[in-house]
PAFI-918827 format. One record per residue (C-alpha): residue number from 1; x, y, z. Coordinates in nm, 4 decimals, decimal comma. Example, Ala and Ser with C-alpha at 12.3 -4.5 7.8 and 13.67 -1.06 7.14 Angstrom:
BEGIN
<site resi="1" xx="1,2300" yy="-0,4500" zz="0,7800"/>
<site resi="2" xx="1,3670" yy="-0,1060" zz="0,7140"/>
***
This chain:
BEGIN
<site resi="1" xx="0,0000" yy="0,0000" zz="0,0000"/>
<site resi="2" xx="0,2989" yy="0,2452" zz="0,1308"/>
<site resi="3" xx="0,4922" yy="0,1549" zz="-0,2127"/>
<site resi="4" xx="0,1723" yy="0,2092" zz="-0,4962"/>
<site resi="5" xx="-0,0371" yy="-0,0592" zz="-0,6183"/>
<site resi="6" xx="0,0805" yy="-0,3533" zz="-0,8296"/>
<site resi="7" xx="0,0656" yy="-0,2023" zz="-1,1657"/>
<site resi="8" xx="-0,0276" yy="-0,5618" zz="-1,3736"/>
<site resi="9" xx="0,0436" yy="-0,3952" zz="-1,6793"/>
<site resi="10" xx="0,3917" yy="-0,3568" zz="-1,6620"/>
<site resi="11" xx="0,5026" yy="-0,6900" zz="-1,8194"/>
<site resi="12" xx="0,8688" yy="-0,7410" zz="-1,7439"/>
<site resi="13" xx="1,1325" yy="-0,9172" zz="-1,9696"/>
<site resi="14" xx="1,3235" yy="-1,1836" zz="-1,7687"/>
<site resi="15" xx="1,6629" yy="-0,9724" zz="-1,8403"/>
<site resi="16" xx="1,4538" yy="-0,6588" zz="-1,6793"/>
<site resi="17" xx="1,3461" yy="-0,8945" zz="-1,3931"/>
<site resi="18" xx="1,6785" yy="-1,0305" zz="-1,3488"/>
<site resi="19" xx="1,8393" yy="-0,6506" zz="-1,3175"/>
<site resi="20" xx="1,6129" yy="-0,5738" zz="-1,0613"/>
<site resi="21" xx="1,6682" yy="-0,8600" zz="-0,8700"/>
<site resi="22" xx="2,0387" yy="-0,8053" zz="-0,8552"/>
<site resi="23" xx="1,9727" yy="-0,4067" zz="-0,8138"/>
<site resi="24" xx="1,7536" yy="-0,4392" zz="-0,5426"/>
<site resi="25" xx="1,9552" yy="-0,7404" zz="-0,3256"/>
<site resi="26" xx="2,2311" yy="-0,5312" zz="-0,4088"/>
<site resi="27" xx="2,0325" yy="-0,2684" zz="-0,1824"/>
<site resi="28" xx="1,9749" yy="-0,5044" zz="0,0977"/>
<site resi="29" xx="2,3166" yy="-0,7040" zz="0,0971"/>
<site resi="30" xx="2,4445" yy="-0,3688" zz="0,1409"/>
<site resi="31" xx="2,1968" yy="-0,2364" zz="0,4147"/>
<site resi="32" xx="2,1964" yy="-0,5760" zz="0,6355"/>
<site resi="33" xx="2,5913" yy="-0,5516" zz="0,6153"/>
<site resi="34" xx="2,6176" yy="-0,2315" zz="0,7140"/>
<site resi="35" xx="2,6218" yy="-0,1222" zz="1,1124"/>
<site resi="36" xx="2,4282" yy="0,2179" zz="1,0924"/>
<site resi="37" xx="2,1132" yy="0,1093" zz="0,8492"/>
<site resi="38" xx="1,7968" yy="0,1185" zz="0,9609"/>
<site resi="39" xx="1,6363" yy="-0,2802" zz="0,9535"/>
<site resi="40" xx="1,5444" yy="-0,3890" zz="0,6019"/>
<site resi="41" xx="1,1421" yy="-0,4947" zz="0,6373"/>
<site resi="42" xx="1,0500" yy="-0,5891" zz="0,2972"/>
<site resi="43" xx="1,2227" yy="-0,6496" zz="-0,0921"/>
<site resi="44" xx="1,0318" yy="-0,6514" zz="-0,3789"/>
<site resi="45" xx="1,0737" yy="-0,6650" zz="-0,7626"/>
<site resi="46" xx="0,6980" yy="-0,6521" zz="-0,8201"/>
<site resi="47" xx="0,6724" yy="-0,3211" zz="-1,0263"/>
<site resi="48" xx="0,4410" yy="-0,0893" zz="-0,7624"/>
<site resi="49" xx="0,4050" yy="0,3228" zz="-0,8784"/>
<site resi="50" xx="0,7091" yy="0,4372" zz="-1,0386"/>
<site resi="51" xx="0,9201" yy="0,1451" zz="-0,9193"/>
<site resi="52" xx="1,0176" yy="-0,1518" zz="-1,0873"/>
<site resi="53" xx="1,1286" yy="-0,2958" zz="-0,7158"/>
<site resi="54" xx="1,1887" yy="-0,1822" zz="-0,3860"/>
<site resi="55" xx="1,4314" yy="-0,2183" zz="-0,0856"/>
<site resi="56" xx="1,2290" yy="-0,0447" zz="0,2113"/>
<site resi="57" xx="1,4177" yy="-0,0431" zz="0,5696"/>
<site resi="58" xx="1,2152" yy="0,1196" zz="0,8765"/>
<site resi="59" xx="1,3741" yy="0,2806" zz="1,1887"/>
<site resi="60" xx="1,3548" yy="0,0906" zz="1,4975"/>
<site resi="61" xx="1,2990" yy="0,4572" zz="1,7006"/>
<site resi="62" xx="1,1523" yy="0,7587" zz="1,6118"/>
<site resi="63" xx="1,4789" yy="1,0439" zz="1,5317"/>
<site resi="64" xx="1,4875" yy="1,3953" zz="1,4384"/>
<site resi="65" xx="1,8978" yy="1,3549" zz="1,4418"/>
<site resi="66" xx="2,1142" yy="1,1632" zz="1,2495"/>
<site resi="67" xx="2,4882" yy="1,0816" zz="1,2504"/>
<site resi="68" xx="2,7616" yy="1,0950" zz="0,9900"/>
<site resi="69" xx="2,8487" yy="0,7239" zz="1,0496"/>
<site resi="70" xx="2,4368" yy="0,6582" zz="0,9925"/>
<site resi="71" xx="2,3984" yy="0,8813" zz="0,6793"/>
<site resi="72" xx="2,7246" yy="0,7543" zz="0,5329"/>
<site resi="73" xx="2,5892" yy="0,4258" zz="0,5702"/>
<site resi="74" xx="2,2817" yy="0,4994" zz="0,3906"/>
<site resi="75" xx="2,4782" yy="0,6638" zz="0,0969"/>
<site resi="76" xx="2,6188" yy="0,3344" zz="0,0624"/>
<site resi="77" xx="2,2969" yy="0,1286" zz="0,1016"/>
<site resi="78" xx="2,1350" yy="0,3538" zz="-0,1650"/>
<site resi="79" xx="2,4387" yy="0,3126" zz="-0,3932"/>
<site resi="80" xx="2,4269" yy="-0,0669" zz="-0,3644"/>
<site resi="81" xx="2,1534" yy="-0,1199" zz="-0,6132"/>
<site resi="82" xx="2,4051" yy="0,0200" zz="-0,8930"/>
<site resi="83" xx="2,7293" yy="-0,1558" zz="-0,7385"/>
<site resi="84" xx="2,5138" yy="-0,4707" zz="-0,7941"/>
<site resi="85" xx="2,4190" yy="-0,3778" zz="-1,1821"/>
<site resi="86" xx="2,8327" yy="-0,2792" zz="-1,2226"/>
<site resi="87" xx="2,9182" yy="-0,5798" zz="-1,0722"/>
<site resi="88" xx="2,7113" yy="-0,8422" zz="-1,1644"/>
<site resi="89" xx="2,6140" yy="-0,6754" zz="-1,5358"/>
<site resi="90" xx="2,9446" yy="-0,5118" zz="-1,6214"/>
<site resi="91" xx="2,6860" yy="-0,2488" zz="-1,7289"/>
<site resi="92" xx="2,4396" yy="-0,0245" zz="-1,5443"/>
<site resi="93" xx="2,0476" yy="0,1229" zz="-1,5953"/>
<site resi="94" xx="1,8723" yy="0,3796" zz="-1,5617"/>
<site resi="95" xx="1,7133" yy="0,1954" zz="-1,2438"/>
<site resi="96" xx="1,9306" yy="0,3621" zz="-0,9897"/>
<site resi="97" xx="1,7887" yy="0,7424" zz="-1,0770"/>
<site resi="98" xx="1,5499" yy="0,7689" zz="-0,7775"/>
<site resi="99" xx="1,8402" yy="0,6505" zz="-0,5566"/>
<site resi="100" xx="2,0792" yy="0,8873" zz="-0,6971"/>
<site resi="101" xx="1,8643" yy="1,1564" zz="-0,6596"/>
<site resi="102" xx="1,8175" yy="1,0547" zz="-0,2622"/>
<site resi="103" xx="2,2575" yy="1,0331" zz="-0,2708"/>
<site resi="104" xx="2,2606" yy="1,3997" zz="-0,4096"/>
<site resi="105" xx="1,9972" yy="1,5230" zz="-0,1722"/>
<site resi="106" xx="2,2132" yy="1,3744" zz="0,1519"/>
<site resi="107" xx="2,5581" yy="1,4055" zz="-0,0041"/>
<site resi="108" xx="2,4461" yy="1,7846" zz="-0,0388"/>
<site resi="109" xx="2,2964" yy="1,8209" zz="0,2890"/>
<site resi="110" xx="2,5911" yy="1,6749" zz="0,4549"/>
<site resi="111" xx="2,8262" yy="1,8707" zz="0,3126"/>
<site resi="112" xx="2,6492" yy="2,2156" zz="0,2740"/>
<site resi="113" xx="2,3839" yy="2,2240" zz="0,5988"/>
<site resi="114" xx="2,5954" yy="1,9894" zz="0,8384"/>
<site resi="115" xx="2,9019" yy="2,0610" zz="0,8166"/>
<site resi="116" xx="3,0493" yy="1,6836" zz="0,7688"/>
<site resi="117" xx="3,3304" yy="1,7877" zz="0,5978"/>
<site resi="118" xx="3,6666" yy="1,8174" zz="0,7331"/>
<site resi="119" xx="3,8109" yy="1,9493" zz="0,4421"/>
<site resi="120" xx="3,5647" yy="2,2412" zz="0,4558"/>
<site resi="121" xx="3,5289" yy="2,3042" zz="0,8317"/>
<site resi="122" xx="3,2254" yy="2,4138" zz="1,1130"/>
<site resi="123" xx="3,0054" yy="2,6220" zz="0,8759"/>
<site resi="124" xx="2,7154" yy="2,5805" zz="0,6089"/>
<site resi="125" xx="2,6722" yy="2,7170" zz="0,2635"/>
<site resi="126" xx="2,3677" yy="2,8732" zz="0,1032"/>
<site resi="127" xx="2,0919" yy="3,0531" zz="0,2595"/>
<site resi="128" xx="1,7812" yy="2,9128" zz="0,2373"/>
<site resi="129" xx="1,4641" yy="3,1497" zz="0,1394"/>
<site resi="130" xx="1,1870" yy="2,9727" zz="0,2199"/>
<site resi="131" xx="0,7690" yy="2,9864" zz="0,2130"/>
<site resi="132" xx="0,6818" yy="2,9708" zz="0,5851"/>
<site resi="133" xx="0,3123" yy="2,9271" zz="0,5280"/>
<site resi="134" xx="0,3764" yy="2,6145" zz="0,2926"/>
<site resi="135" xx="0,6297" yy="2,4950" zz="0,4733"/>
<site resi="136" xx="0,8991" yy="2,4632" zz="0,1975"/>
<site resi="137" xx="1,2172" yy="2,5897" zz="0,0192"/>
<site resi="138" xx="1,1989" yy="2,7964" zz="-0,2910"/>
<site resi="139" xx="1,5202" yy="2,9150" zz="-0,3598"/>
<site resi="140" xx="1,9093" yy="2,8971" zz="-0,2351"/>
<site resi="141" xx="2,0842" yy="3,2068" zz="-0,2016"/>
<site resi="142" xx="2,4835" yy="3,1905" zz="-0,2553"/>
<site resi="143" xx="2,6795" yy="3,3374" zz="0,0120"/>
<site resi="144" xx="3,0000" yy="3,1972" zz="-0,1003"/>
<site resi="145" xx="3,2928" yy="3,2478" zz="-0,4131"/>
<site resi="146" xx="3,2851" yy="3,0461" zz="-0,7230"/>
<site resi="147" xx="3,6188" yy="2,8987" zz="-0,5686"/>
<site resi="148" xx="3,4133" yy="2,7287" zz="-0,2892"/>
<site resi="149" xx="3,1365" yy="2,6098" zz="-0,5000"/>
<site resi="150" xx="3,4240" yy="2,3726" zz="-0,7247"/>
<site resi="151" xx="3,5123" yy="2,2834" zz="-0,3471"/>
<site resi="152" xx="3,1970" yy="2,1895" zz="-0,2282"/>
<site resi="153" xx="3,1230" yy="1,9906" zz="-0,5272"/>
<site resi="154" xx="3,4396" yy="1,8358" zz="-0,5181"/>
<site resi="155" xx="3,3419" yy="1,7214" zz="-0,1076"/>
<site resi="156" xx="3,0152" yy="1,5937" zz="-0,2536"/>
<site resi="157" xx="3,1806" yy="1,3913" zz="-0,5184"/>
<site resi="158" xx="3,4320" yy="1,2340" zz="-0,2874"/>
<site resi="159" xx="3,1556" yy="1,1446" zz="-0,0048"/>
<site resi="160" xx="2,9605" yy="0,9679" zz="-0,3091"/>
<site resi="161" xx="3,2817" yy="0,7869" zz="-0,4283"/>
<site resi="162" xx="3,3824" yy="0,6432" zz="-0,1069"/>
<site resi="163" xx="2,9942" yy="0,5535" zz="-0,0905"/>
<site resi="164" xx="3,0021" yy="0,3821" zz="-0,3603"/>
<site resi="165" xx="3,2985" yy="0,1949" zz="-0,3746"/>
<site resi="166" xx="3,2385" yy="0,1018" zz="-0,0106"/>
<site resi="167" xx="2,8809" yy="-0,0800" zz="-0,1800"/>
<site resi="168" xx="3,1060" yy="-0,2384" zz="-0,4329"/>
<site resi="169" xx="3,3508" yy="-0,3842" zz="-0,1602"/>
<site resi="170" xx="3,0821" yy="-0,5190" zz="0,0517"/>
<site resi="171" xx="2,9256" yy="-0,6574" zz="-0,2216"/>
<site resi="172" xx="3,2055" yy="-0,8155" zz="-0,3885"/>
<site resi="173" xx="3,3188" yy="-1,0024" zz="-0,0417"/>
<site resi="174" xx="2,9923" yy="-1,0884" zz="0,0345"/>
***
């Protein structure tokens, strides 16, 4: 119900199947392996909404906080889908673009809102203008150079690297 009904007319080739069923145990090898994931509670490759499958883990408590060591962890998990398609395909889909999106989303938070980056010290980048009454974020405006933008992306990038090839490593040992 959470996920979208089963949509019946999405008929599946066996190769499509297949992908998915790497991508998305690639998701929970990853998670279950993985000291700082939240508990995976269900795997599916039954096409539901926009999904062709679905790895869904659920906190054990209710948190308003989270830890580097947690959201690194989840990078990792949500990268595992696509370590699975590298590894096991020698190829990869356009199956991993939800999760990518969620990456880009924490990578960006971590690095620009929480200050998780060493390299880049105690202090955030961007103010946020936001819609009080509808509770949400319209635009970003830049308080810093050019010079820290290329550095900021270049944090991001490295925090999804070591992401990823910490999904591949788990995932080729195990």
């Amino acid at each position: 119900v959470v996920a979208g009904p089963e949509r019946r007319s999405r008929i599946m080739t066996d190769e499509e199947k297949q992908l998915v069923a790497y991508h998305e145990a690639g998701h929970a090898l990853v998670g279950c392996l993985l000291e700082n994931t939240d508990p995976i509670h269900k795997v599916s490759i039954i096409a539901r909404g926009m999904a062709k499958g679905l790895t869904w883990s659920l906190p054990e408590d209710d948190r308003e906080m989270e830890t580097k060591s947690k959201l690194e962890d989840e990078l990792a998990m949500a990268l595992g889908g696509r370590a699975a398609e590298a590894l096991v395909f020698d190829d990869i889909s356009s199956g991993a673009s939800s999760d990518l999106r969620k990456v880009t989303e924490i990578a960006r938070n971590m690095i620009k809102q929480w200050a998780m980056s060493d390299t880049l010290g105690q202090r955030t980048f961007g103010q946020k203008e936001e819609l009080v009454f509808l509770g949400r974020e319209i635009a970003e405006q830049r308080d810093y150079s050019e010079e820290m933008a290329a550095a900021i992306d270049h944090e991001m990038k490295a925090l999804v690297d070591r992401s990823y090839n910490r999904a591949k490593e788990i995932i080729q040992n195990h």
